[in-house]
N, C-alpha and C positions, 0 to 999 in steps of 0.2 A: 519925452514930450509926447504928447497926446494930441489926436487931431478929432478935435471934436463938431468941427462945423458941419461935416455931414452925418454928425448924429443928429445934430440939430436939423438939421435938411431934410431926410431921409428917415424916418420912425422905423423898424423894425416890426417884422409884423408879429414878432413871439409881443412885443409888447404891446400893438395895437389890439390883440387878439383875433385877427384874421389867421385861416389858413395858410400854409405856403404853398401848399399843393396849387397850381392853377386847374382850373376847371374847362372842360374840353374847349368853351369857346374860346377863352381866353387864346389857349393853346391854339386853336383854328386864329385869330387873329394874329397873333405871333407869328405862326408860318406862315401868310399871307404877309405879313408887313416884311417877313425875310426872306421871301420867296417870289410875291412878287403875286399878280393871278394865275401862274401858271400850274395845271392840275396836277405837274410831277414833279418830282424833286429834283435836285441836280444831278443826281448820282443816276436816277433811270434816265435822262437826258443822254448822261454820258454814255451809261450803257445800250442804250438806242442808239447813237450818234457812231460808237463802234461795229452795231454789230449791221448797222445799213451800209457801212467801207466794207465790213466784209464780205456782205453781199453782191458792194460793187466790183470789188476784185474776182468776185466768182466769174461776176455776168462778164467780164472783161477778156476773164482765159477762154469761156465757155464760147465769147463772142471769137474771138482768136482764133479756136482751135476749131469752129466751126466753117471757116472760109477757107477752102482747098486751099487757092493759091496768093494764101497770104505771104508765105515764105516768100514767093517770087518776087514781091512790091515792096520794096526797101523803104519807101514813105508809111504805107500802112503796117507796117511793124513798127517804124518808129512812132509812129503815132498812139499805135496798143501801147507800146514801152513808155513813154510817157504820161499815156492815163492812170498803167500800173504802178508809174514810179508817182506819181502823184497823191495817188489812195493812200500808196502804203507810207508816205513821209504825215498824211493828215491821219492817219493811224496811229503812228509814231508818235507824232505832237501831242495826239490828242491822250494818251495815254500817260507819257511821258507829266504832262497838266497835274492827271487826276493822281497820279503816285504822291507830283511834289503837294498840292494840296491835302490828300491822304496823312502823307509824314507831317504837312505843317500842322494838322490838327490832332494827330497822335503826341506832336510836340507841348500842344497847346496843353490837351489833356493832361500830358505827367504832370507838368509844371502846376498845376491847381492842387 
């Protein structure tokens, strides 16, 4: 059995004689309706989004390891210790996100 109501719906474009190719705006529309206004993609987001934790965990030890007598003040270590334990779990997550999205759309991939 055959399902032919969305041939009837949906023309093809070998038969329409249009292109399949789209053409840049097309494509510039597309990624705006999928993306959204924003000027970068998800993946540089992501990539930004990591490498400013990183940054925070630097500025975090550098701050640490710059106050002589941090050792001595049991709050102000606990306090660095949980900014660090914080970065590096939004780290983790955020990392963690972009693999399982990575693998969902490698999955998607074969499967076509």
């Amino acid at each position: 059995m055959e399902i032919e109501a969305a041939g009837l719906m949906m023309p093809t474009a070998a038969s329409s004689g249009q292109s399949i190719i789209p053409s840049a705006s097309e494509a510039e529309l597309f990624a705006r309706a999928l993306f959204g206004n924003q000027p970068q993609t998800p993946e540089i987001q992501a990539a930004t989004s990591l490498q400013a934790q990183g940054t925070k965990i630097e500025s975090t030890f550098s701050a640490a390891a710059s106050q002589p007598n941090i050792l001595n003040d049991p709050t102000r270590m606990l306090v660095t210790q949980a900014a660090t334990l914080r970065t590096i779990v939004e780290v983790e997550l955020t990392s963690k996100v972009a693999g399982s999205v990575a693998g969902s759309i490698n999955k998607l991939v074969s499967m076509q």
